[in-house]
C-alpha positions, 0 to 999 in steps of 0.5 A: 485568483484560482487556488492552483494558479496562486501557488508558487512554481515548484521543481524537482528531481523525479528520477532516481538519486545518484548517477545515472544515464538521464534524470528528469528535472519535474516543473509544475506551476504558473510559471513553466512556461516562462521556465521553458522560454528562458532555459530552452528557447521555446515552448514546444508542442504539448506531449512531444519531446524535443531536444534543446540546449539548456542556457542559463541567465547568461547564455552559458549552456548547461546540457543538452535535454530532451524537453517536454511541455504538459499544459493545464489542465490537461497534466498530471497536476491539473497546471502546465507542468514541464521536464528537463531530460537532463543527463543524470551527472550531480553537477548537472542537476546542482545547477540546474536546481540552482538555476531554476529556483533562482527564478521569481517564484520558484522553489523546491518541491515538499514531499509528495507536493506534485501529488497533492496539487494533482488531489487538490486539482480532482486529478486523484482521490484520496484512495488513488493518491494512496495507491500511487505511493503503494505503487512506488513503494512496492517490491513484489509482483502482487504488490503492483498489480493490487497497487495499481489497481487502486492507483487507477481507480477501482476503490474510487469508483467502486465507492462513488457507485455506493455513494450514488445508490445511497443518494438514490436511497436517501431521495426516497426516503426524503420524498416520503418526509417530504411528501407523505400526504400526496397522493402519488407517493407510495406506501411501499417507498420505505421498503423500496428504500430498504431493498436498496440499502440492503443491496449495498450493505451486501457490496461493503461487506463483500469488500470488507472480506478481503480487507485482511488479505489486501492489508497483508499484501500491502505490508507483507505476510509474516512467517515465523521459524519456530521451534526447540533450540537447534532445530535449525531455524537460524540455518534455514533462514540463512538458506532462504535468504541464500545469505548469512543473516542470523549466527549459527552455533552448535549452542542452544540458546544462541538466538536471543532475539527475533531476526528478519528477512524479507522475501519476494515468494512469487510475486507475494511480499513475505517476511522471514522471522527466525526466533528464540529457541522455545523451551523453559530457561532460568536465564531471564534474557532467554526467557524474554526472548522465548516470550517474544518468539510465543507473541511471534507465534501468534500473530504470524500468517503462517509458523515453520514448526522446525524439529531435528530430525532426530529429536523429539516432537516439539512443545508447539502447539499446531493448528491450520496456520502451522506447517511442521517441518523436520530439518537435517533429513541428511541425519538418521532419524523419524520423519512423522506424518505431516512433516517436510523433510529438508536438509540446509546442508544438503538442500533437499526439500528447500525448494518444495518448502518454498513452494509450499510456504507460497502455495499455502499464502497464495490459497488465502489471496483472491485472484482479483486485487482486494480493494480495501488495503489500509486500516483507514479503508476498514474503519470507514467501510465498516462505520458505513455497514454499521449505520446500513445495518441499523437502517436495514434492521428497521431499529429506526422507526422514524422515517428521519432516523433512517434517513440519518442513518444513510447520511451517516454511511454516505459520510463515511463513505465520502472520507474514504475518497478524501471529499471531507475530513481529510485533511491529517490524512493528507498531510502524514501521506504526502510525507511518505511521498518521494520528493519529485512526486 
């Protein structure tokens, strides 16, 4: 028995929770079309909807739905799936759900499980699969596009044309060790081999470049407000979040503790922290928070230097990731060279200082989706580059260690798409999916 017919038939809500005009009731399984004949009536014509009452065992009718039927293998699951277009009322889909897993065979879909049967069916790769749960978790404009890209199959591709032309490389190396005595085999096969080598060492590395930018659009880049007590900081994030977010107070030291809001800057995914006054404190509880605001600091993509307008320089340290801002500009005071000047109270300057926060974010993002946006994709990209590297630099002198050394980056490379080895990664995605997904 084929492994995909042997599952049980799984149902579920693919739409959204809670009221609304239509939900769609998902089915995938052996048993769909038994589903269709009992609860509509008919099996209808694949990929055209149609509209039926829905009837129950007994014939009492549930709803009226728009249904459509996805035969094997041509669906998104690689079995017949089908959907219920019910409307979008608790009751109707409690009965619903009721009625269906009621069936023989029959039961509610696990998290992500549509998904997993689409992998396990070679609909998707691993990288796909990680794009579609990007996708569906994505807020802002780049978010989409990089996860859509992904979801479509840019990564998979790119890395099946790697694993070819190493597999191409490898068969040179094999017809050299296997071969080597015949007369129409080349001495120059080993330096052939090595040029292609180096031409994909060239392409993984390429991809590892925009590895930190695909990661930070992925999860979002974080900017940090930074600064003495009562520069501001708590008054600009409220400004940016255009809501009160973090206490304001005339008393230095209010803000103990980092606060965060997450923005959409043109299409960017960005995370707002407003942090502890920097200065020097007795009390041990500021003090923990300024050493949590230094550790901010470092590890931002980009820090608001705030200083009132009115006082003095402050302590920060600036380098290329820093942006010095002078706030309350409706005050007298100094605007030095570099700073932007902005009032909260006023608003002047918060829209350029929005536009600058984005330029500067934009700048470091290629126009082109990064391909590699997970941790994973880094460590296996980067176990491949290693073992071209040494193939490349000829530190294996035996023709077999060289051939080894390709074996190696092809393995990596396979664990990137899910061919081998994948079987943790599976199950900790799949549980990040939605259940009708």
């Amino acid at each position: 028995m084929n492994k995909l017919t042997s599952y049980k038939t799984i149902v579920a809500v693919s739409s959204g929770s809670g009221r609304a005009g239509v939900a769609v009731l998902r089915l995938s399984g052996p048993g769909v079309r038994f589903a269709l004949e009992t609860f509509a009536g008919v099996i209808p014509e694949p990929r055209k909807a149609v509209l039926r009452r829905l009837r129950d065992g007994q014939g009492e009718t549930i709803d009226t739905a728009l249904v459509l039927f996805f035969p094997a293998p041509a669906s998104f699951t690689g079995e017949d799936v089908a959907e219920f277009h019910v409307h979008g009322s608790r009751a109707v889909l409690a009965r619903m759900l009721a009625a269906l897993t009621a069936l023989p065979g029959f039961a509610l879909a696990e998290p992500g499980e549509f998904t997993r049967r689409a992998f396990e069916a070679g609909k998707l790769d691993l990288a796909a699969v990680e794009g579609l749960a990007d996708l569906i978790d994505s807020e802002t404009e780049w978010q989409r596009r990089q996860a859509l890209r992904q979801m479509e199959g840019a990564l998979g591709a790119s890395v099946e044309d790697w694993r070819l032309r190493l597999i191409g490389a490898m068969a040179l190396l094999e017809a050299e060790i296997d071969f080597s005595d015949e007369g129409d085999v080349g001495s120059h096969i080993v330096d052939d081999a090595r040029a292609m080598l180096a031409a994909i060492l060239a392409d993984l590395r390429a991809a590892l470049g925009s590895f930190a930018m695909g990661e930070r659009v992925r999860e979002g880049f974080v900017v940090v407000l930074a600064g003495p007590p009562n520069s501001g900081k708590s008054s600009l994030l409220n400004a940016l979040a255009r809501r009160d977010v973090a206490i304001v107070s005339a008393i230095p030291g209010t803000t103990r503790d980092a606060i965060e809001v997450r923005l959409d800057l043109k299409g960017l995914p960005v995370t707002l922290i407003d942090t502890a006054g920097v200065r020097e404190s007795t009390d041990p509880v500021e003090s923990e928070g300024v050493r949590r605001s230094l550790a901010l600091i470092a590890r931002a993509d980009l820090v608001l230097s705030l200083r009132a307008i009115d006082s003095e320089p402050n302590s920060i340290a600036a380098d290329d990731r820093t942006m010095a801002i002078a706030t309350k500009s409706d005050l007298a005071g100094t605007v030095f060279p570099n700073e932007m000047a902005l009032s909260v109270w006023s608003g002047q300057g918060i829209d350029d200082l929005l536009a600058a926060i984005a330029e500067r974010l934009i700048g470091e993002a290629s126009s082109e989706p990064a391909l590699l946006t997970r941790e994973r994709h880094r460590q296996a990209v980067r176990e491949a580059i290693v073992a071209l590297e040494r193939a490349v630099a000829g530190e294996s002198a035996q023709i077999e260690l060289l051939a080894e050394d390709v074996r190696v980056a092809v393995g990596a490379l396979e664990r990137l798409v899910g061919r081998i080895d994948v079987e943790d990664v599976l199950d900790q995605l799949f549980n990040g999916f939605c259940i009708g997904k």
